[in-house]
N, C-alpha and C positions, 0 to 999 in steps of 0.2 A: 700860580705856576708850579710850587712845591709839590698840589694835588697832584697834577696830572702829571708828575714824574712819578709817583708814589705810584698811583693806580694801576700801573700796567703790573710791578712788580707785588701787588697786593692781588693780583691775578693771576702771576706765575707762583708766587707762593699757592693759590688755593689749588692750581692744576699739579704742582708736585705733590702738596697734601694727599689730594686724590688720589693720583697715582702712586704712590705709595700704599695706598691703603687696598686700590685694586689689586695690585701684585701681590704683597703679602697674602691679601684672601685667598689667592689660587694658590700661592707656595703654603701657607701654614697648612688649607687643606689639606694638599700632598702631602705632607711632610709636618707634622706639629714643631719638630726641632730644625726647620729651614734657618740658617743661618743671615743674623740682623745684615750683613753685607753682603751677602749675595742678593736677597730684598730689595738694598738702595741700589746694586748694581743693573739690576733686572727693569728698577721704575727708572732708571738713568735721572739718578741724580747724587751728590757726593754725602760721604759721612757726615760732615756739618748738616748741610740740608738736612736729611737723614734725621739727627738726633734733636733738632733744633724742634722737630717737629711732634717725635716721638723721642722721650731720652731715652726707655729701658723700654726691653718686650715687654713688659707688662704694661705699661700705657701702650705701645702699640695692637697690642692684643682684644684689650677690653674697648678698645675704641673700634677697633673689627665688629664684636660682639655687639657694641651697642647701634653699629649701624646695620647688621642686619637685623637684630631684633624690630628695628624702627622700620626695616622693607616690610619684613613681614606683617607687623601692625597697620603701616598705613593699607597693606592691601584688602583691610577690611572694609573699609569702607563702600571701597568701587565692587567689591562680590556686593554690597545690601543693593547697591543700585541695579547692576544685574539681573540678581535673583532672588527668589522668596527668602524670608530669613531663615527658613531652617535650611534652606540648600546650599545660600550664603556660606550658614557656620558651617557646613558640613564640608566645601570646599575648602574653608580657610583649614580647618583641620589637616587637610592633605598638604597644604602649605607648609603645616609646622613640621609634618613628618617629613615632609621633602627636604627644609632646614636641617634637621635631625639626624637624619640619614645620610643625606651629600657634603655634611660639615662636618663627617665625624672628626677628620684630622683636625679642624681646626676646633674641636671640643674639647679634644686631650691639650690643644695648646692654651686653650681657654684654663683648664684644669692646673698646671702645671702654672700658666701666672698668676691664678686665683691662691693656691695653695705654698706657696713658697712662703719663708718667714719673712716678715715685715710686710708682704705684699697685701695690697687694698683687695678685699675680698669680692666675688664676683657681681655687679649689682646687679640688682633686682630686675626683675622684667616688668617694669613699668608700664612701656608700650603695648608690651604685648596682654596682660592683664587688661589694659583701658579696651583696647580693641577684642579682648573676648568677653569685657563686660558690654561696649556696644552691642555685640554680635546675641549676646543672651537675652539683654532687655527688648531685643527687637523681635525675637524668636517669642519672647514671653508676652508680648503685649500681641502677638497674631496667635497665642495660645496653641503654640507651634513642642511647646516644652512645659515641664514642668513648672511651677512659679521659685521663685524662691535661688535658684540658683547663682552663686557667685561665680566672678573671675577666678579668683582662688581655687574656690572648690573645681572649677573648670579645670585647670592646670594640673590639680591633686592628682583627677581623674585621669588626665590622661599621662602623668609621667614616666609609666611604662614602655613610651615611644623610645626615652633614651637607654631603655634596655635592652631594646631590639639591635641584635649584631646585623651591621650593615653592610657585611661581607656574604650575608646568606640569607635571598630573597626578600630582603625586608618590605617590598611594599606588599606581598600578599599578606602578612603580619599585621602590618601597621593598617592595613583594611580594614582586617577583623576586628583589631584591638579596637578602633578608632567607629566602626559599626556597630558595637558593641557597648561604648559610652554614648554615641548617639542614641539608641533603642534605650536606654537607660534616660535617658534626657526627656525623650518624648513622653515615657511611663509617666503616667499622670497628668499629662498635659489636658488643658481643658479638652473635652467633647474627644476625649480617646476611650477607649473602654478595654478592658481588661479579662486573661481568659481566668477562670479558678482552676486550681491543682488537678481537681476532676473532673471536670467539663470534658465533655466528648472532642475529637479534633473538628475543627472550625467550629466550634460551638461560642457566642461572643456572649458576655453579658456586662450589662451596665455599670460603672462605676455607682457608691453608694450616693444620696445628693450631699451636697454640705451639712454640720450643723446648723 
């Protein structure tokens, strides 16, 4: 009997959770210094609720962070079922830029609870590494890319996304930059071939064989 009194409220706990975490993402957006009560006043629910759930912006924050890093993650998987894998990653790429771009506020707020003293420092992109090394071994076993390429090194490449000012056109930007690491990926991929320095235009010739 105790259960099923508990259940309901272990259900309105997880829809204020939520909701809390949806409003702050659209205010921190806006806004990186949105105010922690106007947050609980927006997801309608009170300062207890509120801090019981999240005690400081900085767990509120990095709990933001780590559940869109994990949207963006899982949605690698449904692009491999879709589409080839190198169109796959090529999509997920515009995903992260999309992230990148439309969260700037809420990066500067990421920044700001990362960096404060005593504060837990920003974690790692787990998710998202695991779902660009899915995306790569898939791309390299249809010989789509280069072999050899890491999650890591994926990331390296492309972290001039969060350079790009997202107040001035940033998706023709983030195209080039992002078509740019792609062409860079495919170099050397099995059965590509490559032009030399002097070769006439459209002139193709052979990569050398293995040793």
């Amino acid at each position: 009997m105790q259960q099923k009194r508990d259940a309901p409220l272990r259900s309105d706990a997880q829809r204020n959770r939520e909701r809390i975490l949806e409003v702050a993402l659209a205010e921190l957006t806006r806004n990186a210094h949105a105010p922690l009560s106007a947050i609980a006043r927006k997801a309608g629910v009170g300062q207890g609720t509120f801090y019981r759930n999240f005690p400081n912006r900085e767990a509120l924050v990095l709990e933001i962070y780590r559940h869109e890093m994990r949207q963006v993650a899982d949605s690698a998987a449904g692009l491999l079922r879709d589409r080839t894998p190198d169109r796959a990653l090529r999509a997920w790429m515009d995903r992260l830029a999309e992230f990148a771009m439309t969260k700037a506020g809420l990066a500067d707020a990421i920044r700001q609870a990362t960096s404060a003293p005593g504060s837990p420092g920003k974690p790692a992109p787990t998710p998202v590494t695991s779902a660009a090394e899915l995306l790569l071994r898939a791309c390299e076993q249809a010989g789509t890319i280069r072999p050899g390429v890491t999650g890591d090194d994926f990331l390296l490449a492309i972290a001039g996304l969060w350079q790009i000012d997202s107040q001035d056109g940033w998706r023709s930007r983030a195209t080039r930059l992002l078509d740019l690491v792609m062409d860079g990926l495919r170099a050397g991929a099995p059965g590509t071939t490559v032009t030399p320095p002097d070769a006439p235009r459209g002139q193709r010739q052979d990569p050398p064989p293995p040793d």
